[in-house]
C-alpha positions in Angstrom: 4.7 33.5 37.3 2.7 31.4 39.8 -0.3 33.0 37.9 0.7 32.0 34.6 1.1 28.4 35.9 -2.0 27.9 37.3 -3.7 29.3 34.1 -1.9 26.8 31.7 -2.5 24.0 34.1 -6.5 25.3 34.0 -6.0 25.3 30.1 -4.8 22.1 30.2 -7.4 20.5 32.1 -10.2 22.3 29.9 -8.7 20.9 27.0 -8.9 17.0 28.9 -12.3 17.7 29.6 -13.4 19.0 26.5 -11.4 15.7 24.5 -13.1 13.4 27.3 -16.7 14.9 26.0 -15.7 15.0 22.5 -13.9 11.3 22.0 -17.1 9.1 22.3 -19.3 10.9 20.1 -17.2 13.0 17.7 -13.7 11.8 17.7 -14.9 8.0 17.8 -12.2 6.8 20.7 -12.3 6.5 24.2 -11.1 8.9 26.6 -9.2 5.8 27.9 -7.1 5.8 24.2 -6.3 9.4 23.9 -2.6 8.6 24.5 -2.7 6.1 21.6 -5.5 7.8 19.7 -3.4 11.4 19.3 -0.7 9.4 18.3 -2.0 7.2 15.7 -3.9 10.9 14.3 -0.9 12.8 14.3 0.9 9.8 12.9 -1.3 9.2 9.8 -1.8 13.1 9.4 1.9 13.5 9.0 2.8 10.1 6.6 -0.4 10.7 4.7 -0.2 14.6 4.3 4.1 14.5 3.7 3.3 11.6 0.5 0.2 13.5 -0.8 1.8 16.7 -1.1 5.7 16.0 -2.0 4.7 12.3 -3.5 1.0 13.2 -5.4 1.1 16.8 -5.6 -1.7 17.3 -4.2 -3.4 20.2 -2.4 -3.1 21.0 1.5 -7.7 21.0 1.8 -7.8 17.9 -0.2 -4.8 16.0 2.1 -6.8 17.2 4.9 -10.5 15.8 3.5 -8.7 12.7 3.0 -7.9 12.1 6.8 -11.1 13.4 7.8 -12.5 10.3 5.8 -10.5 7.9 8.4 -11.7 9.8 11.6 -13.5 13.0 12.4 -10.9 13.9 14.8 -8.7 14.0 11.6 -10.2 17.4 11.1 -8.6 18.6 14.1 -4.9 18.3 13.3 -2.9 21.1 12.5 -0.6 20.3 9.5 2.0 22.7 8.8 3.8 22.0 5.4 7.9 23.5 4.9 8.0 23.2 1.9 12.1 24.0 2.6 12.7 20.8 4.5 10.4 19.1 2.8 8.4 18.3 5.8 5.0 18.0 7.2 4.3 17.9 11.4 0.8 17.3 12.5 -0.5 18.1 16.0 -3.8 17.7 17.4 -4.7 20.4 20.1 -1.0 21.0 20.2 -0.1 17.3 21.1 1.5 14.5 19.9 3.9 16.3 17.2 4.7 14.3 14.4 6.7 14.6 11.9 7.1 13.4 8.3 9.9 14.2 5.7 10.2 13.5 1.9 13.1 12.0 0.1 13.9 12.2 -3.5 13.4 8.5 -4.6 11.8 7.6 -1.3 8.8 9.4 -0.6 7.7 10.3 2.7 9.3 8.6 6.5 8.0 9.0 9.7 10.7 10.7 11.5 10.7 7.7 13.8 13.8 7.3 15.6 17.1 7.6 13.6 17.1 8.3 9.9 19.9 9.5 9.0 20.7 6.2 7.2 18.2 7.4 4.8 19.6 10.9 4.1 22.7 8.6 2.4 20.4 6.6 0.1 20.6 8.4 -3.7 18.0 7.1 -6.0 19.5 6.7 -9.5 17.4 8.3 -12.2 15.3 6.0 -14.2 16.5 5.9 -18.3 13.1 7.6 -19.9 11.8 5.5 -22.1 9.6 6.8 -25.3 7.3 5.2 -27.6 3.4 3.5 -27.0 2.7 2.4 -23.8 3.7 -0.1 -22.2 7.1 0.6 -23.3 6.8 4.8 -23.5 3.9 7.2 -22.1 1.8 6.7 -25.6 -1.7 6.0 -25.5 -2.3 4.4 -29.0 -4.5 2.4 -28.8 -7.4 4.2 -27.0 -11.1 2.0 -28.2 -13.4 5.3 -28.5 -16.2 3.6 -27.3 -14.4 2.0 -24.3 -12.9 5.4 -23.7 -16.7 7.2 -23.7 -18.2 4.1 -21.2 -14.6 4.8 -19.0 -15.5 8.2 -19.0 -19.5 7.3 -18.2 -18.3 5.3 -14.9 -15.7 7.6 -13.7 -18.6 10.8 -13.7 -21.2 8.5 -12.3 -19.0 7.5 -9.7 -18.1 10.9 -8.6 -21.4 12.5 -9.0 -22.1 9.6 -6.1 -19.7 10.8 -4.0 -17.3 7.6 -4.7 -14.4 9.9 -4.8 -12.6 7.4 -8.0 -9.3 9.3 -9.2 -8.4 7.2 -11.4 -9.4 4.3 -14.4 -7.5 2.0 -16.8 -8.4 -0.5 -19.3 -5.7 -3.1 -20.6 -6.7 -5.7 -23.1 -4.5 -7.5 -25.9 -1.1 -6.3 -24.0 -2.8 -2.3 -25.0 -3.8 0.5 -22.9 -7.3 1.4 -24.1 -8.7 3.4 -22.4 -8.3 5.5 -19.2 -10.0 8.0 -17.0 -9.0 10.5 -14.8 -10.6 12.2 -12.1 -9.8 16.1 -10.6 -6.2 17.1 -9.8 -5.3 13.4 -11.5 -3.3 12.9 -14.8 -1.8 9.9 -16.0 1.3 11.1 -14.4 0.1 11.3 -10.8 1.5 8.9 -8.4 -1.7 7.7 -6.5 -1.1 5.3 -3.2 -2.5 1.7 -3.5 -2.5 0.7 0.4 -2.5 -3.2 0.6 -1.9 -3.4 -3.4 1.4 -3.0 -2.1 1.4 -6.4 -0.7 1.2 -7.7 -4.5 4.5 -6.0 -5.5 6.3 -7.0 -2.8 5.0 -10.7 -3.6 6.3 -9.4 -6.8 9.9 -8.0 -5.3 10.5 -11.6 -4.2 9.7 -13.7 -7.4 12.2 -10.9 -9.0 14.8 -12.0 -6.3 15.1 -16.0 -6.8 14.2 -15.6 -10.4 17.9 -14.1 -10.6 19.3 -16.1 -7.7 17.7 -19.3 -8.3 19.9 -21.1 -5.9 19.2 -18.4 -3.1 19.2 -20.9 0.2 16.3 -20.3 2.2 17.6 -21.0 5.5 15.2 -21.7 8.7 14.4 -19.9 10.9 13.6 -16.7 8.3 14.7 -15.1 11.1 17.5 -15.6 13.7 15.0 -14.2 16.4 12.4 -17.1 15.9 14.4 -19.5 18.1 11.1 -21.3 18.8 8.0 -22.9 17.2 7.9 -19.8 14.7 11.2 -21.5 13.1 8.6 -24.1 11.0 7.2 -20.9 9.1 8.3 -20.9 6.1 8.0 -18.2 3.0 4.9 -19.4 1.3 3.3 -19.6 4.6 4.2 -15.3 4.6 2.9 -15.0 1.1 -0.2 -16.7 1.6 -1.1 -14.8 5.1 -0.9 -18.5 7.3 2.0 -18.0 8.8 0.2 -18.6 12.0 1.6 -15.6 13.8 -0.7 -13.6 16.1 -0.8 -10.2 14.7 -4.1 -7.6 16.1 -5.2 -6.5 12.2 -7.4 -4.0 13.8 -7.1 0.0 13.0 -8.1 1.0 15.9 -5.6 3.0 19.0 -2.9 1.1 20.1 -3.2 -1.9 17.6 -0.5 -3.9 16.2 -1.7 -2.6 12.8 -1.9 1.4 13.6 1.3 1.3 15.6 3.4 0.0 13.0 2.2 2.1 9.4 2.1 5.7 12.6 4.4 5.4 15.0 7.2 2.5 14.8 10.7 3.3 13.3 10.4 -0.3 11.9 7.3 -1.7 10.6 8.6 -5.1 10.6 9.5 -5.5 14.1 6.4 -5.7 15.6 5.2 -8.8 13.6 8.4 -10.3 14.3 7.6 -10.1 17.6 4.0 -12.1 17.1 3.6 -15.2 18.7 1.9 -18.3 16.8 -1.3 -19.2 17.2 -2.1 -21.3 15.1 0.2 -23.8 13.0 1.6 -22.5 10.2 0.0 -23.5 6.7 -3.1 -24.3 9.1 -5.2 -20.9 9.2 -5.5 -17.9 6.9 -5.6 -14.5 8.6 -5.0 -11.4 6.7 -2.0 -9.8 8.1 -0.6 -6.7 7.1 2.3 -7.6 9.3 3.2 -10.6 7.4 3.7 -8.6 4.2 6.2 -6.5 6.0 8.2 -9.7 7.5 8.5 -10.7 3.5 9.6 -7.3 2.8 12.1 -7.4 5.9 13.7 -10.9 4.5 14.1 -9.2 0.9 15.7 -6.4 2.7 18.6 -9.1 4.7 19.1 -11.2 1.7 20.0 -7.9 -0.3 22.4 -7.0 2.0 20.6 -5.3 5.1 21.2 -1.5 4.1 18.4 0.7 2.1 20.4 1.6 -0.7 21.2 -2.3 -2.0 17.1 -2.2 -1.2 16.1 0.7 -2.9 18.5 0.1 -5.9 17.3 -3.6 -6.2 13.4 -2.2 -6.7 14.5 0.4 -8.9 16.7 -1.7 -11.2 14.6 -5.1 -11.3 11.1 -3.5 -11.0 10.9 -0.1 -12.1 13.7 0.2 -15.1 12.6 -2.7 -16.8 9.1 -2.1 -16.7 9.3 1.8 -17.6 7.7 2.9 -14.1 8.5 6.2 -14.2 5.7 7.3 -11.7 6.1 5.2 -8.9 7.7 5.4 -5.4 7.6 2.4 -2.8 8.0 4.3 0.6 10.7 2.7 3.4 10.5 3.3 7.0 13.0 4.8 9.0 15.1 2.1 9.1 15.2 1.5 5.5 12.9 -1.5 4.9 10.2 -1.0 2.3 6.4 -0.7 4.2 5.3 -3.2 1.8 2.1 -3.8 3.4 1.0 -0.2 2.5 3.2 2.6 1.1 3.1 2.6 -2.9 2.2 5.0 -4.9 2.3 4.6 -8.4 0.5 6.1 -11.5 -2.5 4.3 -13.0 -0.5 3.4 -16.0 2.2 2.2 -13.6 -0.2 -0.2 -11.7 -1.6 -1.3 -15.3 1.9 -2.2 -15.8 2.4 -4.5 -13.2 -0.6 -6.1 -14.1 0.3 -7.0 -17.3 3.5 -8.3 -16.1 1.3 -10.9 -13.8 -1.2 -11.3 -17.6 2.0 -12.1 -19.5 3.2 -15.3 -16.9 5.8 -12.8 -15.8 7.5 -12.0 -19.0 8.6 -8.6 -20.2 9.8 -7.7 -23.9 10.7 -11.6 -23.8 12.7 -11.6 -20.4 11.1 -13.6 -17.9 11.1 -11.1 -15.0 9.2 -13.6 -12.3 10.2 -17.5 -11.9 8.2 -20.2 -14.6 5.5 -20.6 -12.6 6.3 -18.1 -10.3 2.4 -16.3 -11.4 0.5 -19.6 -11.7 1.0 -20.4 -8.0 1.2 -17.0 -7.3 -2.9 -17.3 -8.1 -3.7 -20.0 -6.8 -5.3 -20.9 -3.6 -3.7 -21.7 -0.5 -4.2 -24.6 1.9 -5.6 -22.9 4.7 -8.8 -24.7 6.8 -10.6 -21.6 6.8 -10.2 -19.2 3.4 -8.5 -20.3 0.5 -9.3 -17.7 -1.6 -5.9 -16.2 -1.3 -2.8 -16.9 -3.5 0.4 -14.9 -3.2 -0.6 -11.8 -2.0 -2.9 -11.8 -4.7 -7.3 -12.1 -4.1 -8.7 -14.4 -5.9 -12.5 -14.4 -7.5 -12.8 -17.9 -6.8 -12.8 -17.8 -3.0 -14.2 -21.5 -3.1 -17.5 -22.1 -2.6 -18.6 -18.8 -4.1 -17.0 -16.2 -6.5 -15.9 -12.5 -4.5 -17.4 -10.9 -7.5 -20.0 -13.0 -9.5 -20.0 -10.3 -12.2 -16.6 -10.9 -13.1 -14.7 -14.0 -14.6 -14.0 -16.7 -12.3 -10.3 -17.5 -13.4 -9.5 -13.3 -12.4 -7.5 -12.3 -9.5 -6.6 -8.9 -8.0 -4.4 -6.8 -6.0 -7.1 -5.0 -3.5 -6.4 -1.7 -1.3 -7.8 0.2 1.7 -10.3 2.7 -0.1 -11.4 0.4 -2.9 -8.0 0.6 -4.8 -8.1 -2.6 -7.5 -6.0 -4.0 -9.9 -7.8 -7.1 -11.6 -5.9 -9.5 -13.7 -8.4 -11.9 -16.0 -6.6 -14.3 -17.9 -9.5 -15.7 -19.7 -10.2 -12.2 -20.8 -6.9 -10.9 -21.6 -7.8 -8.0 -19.5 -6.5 -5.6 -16.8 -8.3 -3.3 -15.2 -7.6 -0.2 -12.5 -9.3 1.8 -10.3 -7.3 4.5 -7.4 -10.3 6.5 -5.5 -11.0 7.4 -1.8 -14.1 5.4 -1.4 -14.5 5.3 2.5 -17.9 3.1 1.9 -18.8 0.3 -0.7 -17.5 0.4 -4.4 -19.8 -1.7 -7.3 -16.1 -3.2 -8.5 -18.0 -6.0 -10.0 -20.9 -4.2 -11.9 -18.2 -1.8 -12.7 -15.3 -3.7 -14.2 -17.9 -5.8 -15.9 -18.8 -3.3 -17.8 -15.4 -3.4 -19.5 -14.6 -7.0 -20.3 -14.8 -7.6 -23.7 
């Protein structure tokens, strides 16, 4: 027995070693944030590898090369899928075990904590709608020579190692033309990352444009019993709230820690301090996207089925999304900073929603000027070239992509995702990929204006 001991303990310090000479070089951490580093891997391989197989339907090698394109030490983890419990746990040299499950309606949650609030939550079946799209799933309207140039971009892309899944072109309220990349059909439910941040922008306008009297109360929060009481909700949409919140992916940050290990991704920006005065600075802030999404949550009654039913009944249903799931964390809150996926027809969709002044089949989903100040730039001293969760082109004294029209805006995601919205062009166009480098989004989508 004392044997046996003494040889695990000898294992164990091997395997320290061999991590300590490993982490600088190959892993790309310091030994000094293993303890944060294994967590945040075994974290992301476990949320990442739960949504792409149960969510995206994709395969276990191709879940795994997408991790690796975060982190070699991604390649490491050991992924074991039950495909009964509808589960994924991720280890890395046996430590850290994390695990992931998938709900119907819901997607994938960290099994963070307790959950079994969410094991209650029944997403209601959207009514299947039929037809041309943007109503049904029809494609009438495809422009043969757009289709052939679609085509042209998505092959060059890929033979250049872009990794781009997926491509839409909306102009004139039609759908024509769209592209689709290996394992990817029009179907497929591909995650946007920070694009998320535009629907939940969205999620609110949908709230006080059917509660126009909705009071909004300060402080957003009964926590922020000090300074943070003079933040106010535009200050959230417009990422100048002020609030002190470590963007950074990197071990231990406020960022990594609350999309891989917290049971609430909200709570840790509501524990940021100011630093600066709000409306003052701009300072992108995933964290602020999921303090919005944690106020939609309490005005809609505080418990994930009045949240989930609320998106699925105001966002989804009326614009036909059949493909799309908004993930929650494990305490029910939508991670609106980052978990959405949704078809490329699906992110067209809302798109056109933002092209149409937020009108749908003549119902006026988002407030009268609800989109107009929703793309507009904010006040900040230092980068105005933000509206409501929204990028715009016209970042002030230059354009963020000359190649494209000046009045466009855009929901933007980790790995290159884009939605552009260009008013002056009646246009929306989409691109989902893995791009871990640069993307030519202007030369690209230029090529598709009319």
């Amino acid at each position: 027995m004392k044997k046996t001991i003494l040889t695990l303990l000898a294992g164990f310090a091997g395997l320290l070693l061999l991590l300590a000479l490993l982490a600088p070089s190959l892993l790309g951490f310091s030994i000094t944030q293993l303890g944060s580093a294994v967590r945040v891997a075994t974290g992301m391989g476990a949320k990442l590898a739960c949504s792409g197989y149960f969510v995206s339907g994709f395969s276990e090698a191709r879940n795994l090369d997408d991790l690796a394109s975060y982190s070699p030490a991604n390649q490491l983890l050991d992924l074991h899928y039950d495909n009964q419990g509808k589960r994924v746990t991720a280890t890395l040299f046996g430590l850290g075990e994390t695990t992931a499950t998938f709900r119907p309606g819901l997607g994938c949650t960290l099994d963070v904590g307790d959950t079994r609030a969410l094991d209650q939550v029944v997403a209601a079946p959207l009514a299947s709608t039929a037809g041309d799209w943007p109503t049904g799933e029809n494609p009438a309207h495809i422009d043969p020579a757009l289709q052939r140039t679609l085509d042209s971009i998505l092959a060059e892309d890929n033979r250049a190692g872009l990794n781009t899944r997926a491509l839409v072109v909306v102009q004139n309220g039609q759908l024509v033309a769209e592209s689709y990349g290996a394992q990817v059909t029009p179907q497929t439910p591909l995650l946007g990352w920070s694009m998320g941040k535009s629907l939940t922008a969205m999620m609110l306008g949908r709230l006080q444009a059917l509660q126009p009297e909705l009071e909004i109360t300060t402080p957003l929060f009964p926590q922020w019993r000090d300074e943070r009481q003079q933040v106010s909700l535009e200050n959230l949409l417009q990422m100048s709230s002020g609030l002190d919140f470590d963007e950074t992916y990197a071990p231990g940050s406020d960022a990594t820690r609350m999309l891989f290990n917290a049971h609430s991704a909200s709570e840790i920006a509501l524990q940021s301090q100011l630093a600066h005065s709000p409306g003052t600075h701009f300072s992108y802030s995933s964290g602020t996207t999921n303090l919005l999404a944690r106020w939609i949550y309490e005005q809609l009654g505080g418990n994930p089925q009045s949240n989930v039913d609320f998106f699925r009944q105001q966002i989804l249903a009326p614009l036909g999304m059949q493909h799309t799931t908004f993930e929650v964390d494990a305490s029910g809150v939508f991670v609106g900073s980052s978990y959405i996926y949704a078809s490329a027809r699906d992110w067209a969709r809302l798109g056109l929603l933002m092209l149409q002044d937020g009108k749908w089949n003549s119902e006026q989903l988002l407030p009268e000027g609800w989109v107009t100040a929703a793309s507009s730039p904010n006040g900040s001293s230092n980068d105005s070239g933000y509206g409501y969760q929204f990028w715009l082109n016209d970042a002030g004294e230059s354009l963020r992509y000359p190649e494209l029209p000046q009045d466009s805006y855009f929901m933007l995601g980790n790995r290159k995702q884009a939605v552009m919205i260009s008013p002056s062009t009646d246009t929306v166009i989409v691109r989902l990929g893995w791009s871990s480098g640069d993307y030519p989004t202007g030369r690209n989508f230029a090529q598709l204006l009319p």
